[in-house]
N, C-alpha and C positions, 0 to 999 in steps of 0.2 A: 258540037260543043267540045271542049278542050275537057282534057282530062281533069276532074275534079279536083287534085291537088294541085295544079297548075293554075288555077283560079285561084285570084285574091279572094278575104274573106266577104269582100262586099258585093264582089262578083256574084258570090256565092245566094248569100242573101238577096241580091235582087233575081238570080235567076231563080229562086223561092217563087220570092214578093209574083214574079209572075207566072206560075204553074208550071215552068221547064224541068225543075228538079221536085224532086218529094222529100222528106224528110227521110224518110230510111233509105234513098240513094245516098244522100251523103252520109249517114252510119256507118250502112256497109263499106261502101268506098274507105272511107279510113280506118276503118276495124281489118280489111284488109290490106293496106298499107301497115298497119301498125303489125300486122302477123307477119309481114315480107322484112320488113325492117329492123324492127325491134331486138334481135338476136343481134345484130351489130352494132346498135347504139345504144342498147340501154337506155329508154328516156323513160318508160313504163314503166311500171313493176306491177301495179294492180289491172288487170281490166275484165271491165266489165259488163259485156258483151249482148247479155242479155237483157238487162235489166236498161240498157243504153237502145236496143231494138225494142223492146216492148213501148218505152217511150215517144221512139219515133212513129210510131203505126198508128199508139194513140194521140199523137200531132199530125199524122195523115189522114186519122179517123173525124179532125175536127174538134176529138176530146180534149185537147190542153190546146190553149191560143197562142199562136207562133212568136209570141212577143216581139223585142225589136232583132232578137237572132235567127229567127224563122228556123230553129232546129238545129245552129250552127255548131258541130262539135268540138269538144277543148274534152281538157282534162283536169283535175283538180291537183292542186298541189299535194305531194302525200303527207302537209302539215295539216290539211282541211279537213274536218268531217263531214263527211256526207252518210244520213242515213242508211242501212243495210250496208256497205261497204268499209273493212278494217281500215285502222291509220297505222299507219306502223311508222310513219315518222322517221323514220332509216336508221332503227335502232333493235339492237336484239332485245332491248328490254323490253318490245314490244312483241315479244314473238308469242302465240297463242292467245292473244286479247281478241277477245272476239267482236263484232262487226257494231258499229257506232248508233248508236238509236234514236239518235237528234243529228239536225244537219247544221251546218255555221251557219251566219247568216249570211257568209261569199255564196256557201253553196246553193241556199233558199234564193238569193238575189238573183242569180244566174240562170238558174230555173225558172224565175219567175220572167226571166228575160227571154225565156224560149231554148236559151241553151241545150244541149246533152252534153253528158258526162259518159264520156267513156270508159271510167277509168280513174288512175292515180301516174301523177310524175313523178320521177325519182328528184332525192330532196339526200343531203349530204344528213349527220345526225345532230336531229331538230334544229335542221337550219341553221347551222352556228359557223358554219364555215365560206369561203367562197369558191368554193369546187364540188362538186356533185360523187361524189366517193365514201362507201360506206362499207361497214362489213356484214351488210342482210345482200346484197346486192353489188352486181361489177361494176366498175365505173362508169360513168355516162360520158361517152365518146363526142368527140365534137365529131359533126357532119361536113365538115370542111376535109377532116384529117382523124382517124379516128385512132391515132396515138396522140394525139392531147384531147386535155378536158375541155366541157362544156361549160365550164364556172360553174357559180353557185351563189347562195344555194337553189337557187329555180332552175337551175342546171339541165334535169329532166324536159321541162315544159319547153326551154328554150331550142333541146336537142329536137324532142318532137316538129316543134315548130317547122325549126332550119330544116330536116329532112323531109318535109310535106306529110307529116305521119298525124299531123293538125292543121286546121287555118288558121287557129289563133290559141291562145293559153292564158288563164290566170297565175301569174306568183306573187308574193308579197317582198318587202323589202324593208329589211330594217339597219342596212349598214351599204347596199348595192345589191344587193339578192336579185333583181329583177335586172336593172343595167349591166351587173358584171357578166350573166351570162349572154345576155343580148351582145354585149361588144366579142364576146367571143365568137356567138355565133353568126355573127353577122346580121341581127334584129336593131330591131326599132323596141325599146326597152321604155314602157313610164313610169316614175313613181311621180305619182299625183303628191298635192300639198298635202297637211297633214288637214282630215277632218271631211277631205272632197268626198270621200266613199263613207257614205253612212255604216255598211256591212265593215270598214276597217276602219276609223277615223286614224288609228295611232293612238289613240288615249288608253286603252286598257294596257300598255305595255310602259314600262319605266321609260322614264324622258321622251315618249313621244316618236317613237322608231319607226315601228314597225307597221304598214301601212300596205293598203293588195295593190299591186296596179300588171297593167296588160305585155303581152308579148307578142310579136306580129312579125310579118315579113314586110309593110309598108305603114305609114303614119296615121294613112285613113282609116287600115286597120286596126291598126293599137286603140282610134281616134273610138271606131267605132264598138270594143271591148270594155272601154273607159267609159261610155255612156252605157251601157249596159250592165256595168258591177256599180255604176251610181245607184242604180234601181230608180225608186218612186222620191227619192230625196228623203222618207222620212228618217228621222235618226233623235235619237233621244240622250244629244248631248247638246251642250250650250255652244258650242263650236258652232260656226257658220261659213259659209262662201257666196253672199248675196252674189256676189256679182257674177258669179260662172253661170256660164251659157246653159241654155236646156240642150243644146247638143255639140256636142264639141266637134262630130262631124261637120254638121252647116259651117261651122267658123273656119274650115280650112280654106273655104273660097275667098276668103277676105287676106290677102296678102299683107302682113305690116307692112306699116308706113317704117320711114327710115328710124335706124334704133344706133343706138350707143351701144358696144359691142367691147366688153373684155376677153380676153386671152392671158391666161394665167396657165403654168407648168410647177406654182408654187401648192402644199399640202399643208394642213396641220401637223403632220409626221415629221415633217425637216428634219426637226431639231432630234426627235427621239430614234430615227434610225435613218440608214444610208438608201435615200430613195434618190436612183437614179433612173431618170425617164430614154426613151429610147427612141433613137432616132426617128424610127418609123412612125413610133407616136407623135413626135413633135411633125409630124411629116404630115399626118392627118390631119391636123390640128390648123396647119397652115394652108394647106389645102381649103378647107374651113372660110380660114379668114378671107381668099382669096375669092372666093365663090363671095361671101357676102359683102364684097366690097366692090366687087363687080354690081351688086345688085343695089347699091346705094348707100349700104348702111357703113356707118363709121366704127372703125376696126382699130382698135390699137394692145399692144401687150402693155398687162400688167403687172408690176412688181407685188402682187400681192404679201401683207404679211399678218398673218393668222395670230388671233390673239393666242397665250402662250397657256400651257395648262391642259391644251385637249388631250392629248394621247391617255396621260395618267387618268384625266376624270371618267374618257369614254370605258379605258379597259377595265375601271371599277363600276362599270356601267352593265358593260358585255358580262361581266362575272357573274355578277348580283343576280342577268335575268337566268342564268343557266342554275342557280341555286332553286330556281323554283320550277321549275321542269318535273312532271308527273312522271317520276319515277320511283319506284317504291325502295326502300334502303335494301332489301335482301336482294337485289338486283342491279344494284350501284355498280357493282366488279364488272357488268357486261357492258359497259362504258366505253369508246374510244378512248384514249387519251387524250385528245382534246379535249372534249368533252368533261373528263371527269378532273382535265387540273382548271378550266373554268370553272365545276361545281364548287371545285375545296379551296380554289381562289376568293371566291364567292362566299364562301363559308366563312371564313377569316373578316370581311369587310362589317365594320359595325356600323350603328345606324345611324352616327355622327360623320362618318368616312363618306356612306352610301349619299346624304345631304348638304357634304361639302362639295361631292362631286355630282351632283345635279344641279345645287347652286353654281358650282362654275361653268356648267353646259349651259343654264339659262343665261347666263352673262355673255357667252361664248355666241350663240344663238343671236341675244339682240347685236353685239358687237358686228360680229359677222353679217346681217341684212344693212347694217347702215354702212356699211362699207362696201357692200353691194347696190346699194341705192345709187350710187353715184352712174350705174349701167341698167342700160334693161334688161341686158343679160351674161350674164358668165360663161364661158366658156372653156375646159378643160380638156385635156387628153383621155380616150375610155382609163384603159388600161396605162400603166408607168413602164412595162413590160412588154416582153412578145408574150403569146398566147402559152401558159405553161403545158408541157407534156403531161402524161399522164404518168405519174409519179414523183412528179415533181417534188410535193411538200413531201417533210417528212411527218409520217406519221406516229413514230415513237416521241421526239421533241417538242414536244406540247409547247412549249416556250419559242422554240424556233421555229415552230409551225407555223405559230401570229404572226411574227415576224413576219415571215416569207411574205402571209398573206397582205400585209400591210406594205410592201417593199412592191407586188404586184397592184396593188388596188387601192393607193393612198387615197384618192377625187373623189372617194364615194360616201364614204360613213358622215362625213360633217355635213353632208347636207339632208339627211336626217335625221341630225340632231337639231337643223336649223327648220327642219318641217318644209322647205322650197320644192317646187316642183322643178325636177330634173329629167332630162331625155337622154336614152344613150341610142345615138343614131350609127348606123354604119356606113364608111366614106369611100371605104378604097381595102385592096388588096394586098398586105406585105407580101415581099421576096419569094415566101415558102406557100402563096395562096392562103392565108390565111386572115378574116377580117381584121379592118381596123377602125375603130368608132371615135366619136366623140360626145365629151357631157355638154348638151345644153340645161345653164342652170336659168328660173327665174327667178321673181321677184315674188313677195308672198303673197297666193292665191293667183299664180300671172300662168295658169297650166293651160288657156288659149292663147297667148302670145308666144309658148315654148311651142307648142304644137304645129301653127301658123310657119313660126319661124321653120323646123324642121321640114316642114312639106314643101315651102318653098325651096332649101337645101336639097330635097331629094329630088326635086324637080331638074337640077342642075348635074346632080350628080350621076355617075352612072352604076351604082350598085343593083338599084330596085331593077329586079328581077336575077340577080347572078343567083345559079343556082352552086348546092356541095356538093361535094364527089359523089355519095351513098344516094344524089336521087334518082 
């Protein structure tokens, strides 16, 4: 048998499903990868070692039912609670809080999927940025090159991932948190529609952001983390997805029929700052079109133009949610800077500003799907940029920080404010070895027809399987 991180994660699982592996073979194996590794990429920061063996012995013992992950190890976001284990959120405000006593309900699902948790990924501080860099913790290295970042903020899970130090990882995303570090690292990135993950619908967050979805080294993978953070379906909101499949694995054998296919290099951002895309991006992008044009489906670029209003309503959006982040006032001063000029930005916004600028994202929202209806699917560049270094942003300029981040990573936030399901798949190699992806967007509720499409792309392509430097 091939060395356990060199197996896909379904590999993994089925060599379960048939008695080849035990459940504490694959703990250990990656609890010792993560001790060989984890000094040079920082994707970790919590683990937890024990408490991650004890569970698998009693899934070898027959005491917990292997669910549909037959013990398959990930990590949690270090935004997640998980019982007995701290969150520290990648924040010093966090330092000496002691260990969580209820677990989310990612983390409850995941478990009850048969998951182990080994641990915590590194997370930028609470989530607000698109680079994984904080000041409890050293940056988190991309695994390709490990003088540039991993993105963010799933930064951590996506580092693990790409290094083999996981088979697969949950993050969540409420602006590209989950795609931007997959295009860096060279992953297959989902963020499901908004409502598909009962454990995250998007509803408890202002405008409908923020939502979990998977991280993997191939499609099947992602395909198969995404039925597993669905859980049992139940969910106790009014939201629905009649029509999604019970497993969005099964649906990868069914190839779409031929589709109507945009290509777009245009952003909501245009107009609010100088976002210039890069060659190598448009380079993936085409590449793209080429592969799906060969395969039948019809390709054309589009002039897209973005109803006008986004940038101002989102950033009074981004503010607001950082105004309400559990952190107590005689502890505000241990803030990043970001951080704390989002709080006092936030603070300023009144509750006629905060519902002019949610009124204009739900306009923004419908505008944007009927102007997408006209395709089955959209197509983007990952990144507008090359993959940034590490140190890139600056971290005193709280104002020029956004910027940056937005000049790197325009493709991603609008379509979480539009709730679609988006893929960030990886296609090809820049100059310096470094991945370069692409967004597959759909239609609402259409997160088998993205998936479908992606498998068949990867089918073509020849990334699945490039391994990074550090493996």
């Amino acid at each position: 048998m091939s060395l356990l991180h060199e197996m896909s994660a379904m590999q993994l699982v089925t060599a379960r499903r048939e008695g080849e592996l035990s459940a504490s073979d694959l703990v250990s194996h990656f609890l010792a990868r993560i001790e060989a590794l984890n000094p040079e990429v920082n994707a970790i920061v919590t683990l937890d070692a024990t408490q991650a063996l004890a569970r698998a012995r009693a899934m070898d013992a027959s005491e917990i039912e292997p669910g549909l992950l037959w013990g398959l190890p990930f990590a949690d976001k270090d935004l997640t609670n998980r019982r007995g284990v701290r969150t520290g959120f990648g924040s010093k405000t966090r330092a000496g809080f002691p260990p969580e006593k209820e677990n989310d309900p990612l983390a409850a699902t995941l478990d009850d999927a048969g998951g182990i948790s080994l641990g915590k990924s590194a997370v930028c501080e609470f989530g607000l940025s698109s680079y994984t860099q904080s000041d409890v913790f050293l940056p988190t290295a991309n695994p390709f090159s490990v003088s540039h970042g991993a993105g963010g903020s799933s930064g951590g899970a996506a580092a693990a991932v790409a290094a083999g130090m996981l088979p697969v990882a949950p993050g969540n995303d409420g602006g590209g948190s989950v795609r931007i570090p997959a295009w860096v690292c060279g992953l297959v990135g989902h963020k499901p529609s908004r409502g598909l993950i009962p454990a995250g619908t998007g509803l408890d967050s202002p405008g409908g952001l923020v939502v979990p979805g998977p991280l993997a080294r191939s499609v099947e993978d992602a395909a198969l983390l995404l039925d597993a953070m669905r859980g049992n379906g139940q969910t106790y909101r009014a939201i629905r997805h009649a029509d999604a499949p019970q497993s969005f694995v099964e649906t990868l054998n069914q190839a779409p029929q031929a589709l109507t296919i945009a290509l777009t290099t245009n952003s909501p951002w245009d107009e609010w700052t100088d976002i210039q895309v890069d060659l190598e991006a448009k380079a993936a992008l085409e590449r793209v079109a080429a592969v799906a044009s060969s395969l039948g489906h019809t390709v054309q670029w589009w002039d897209w133009t973005p109803p006008p209003g986004y940038p101002e309503a989102f950033t009074t959006l981004w503010s607001t949610q950082a105004v309400s982040l559990d952190v107590p006032v005689d502890r505000r001063h241990l803030l990043e800077p970001l951080t704390r000029y989002l709080v006092e930005l936030g603070a300023t916004v009144s509750a006629a500003t905060l519902v002019g600028a949610l009124r204009a994202l739900a306009v923004f929202e419908k505008t944007v799907i009927r102007q997408f209806s006209a395709f089955n699917l959209v197509l983007t560049p990952g990144l507008a940029t090359a993959t940034p270094e590490i140190g890139f942003y600056d971290l005193e300029d709280a104002e020029r920080n956004f910027r940056q981040q937005v000049q790197v990573t325009p493709f991603s936030s609008f379509v979480n404010v539009c709730g679609l399901p988006a893929l960030a798949l990886p296609v090809m190699a820049s100059e310096k070895g470094l991945p370069l992806g692409v967004q597959l967007i759909g239609g609402p509720g259409k997160d088998a027809l993205v998936l479908q499409f992606a498998a068949t792309l990867e089918a073509e392509l020849s990334w699945l399987g490039t391994r990074p430097s550090v493996w």
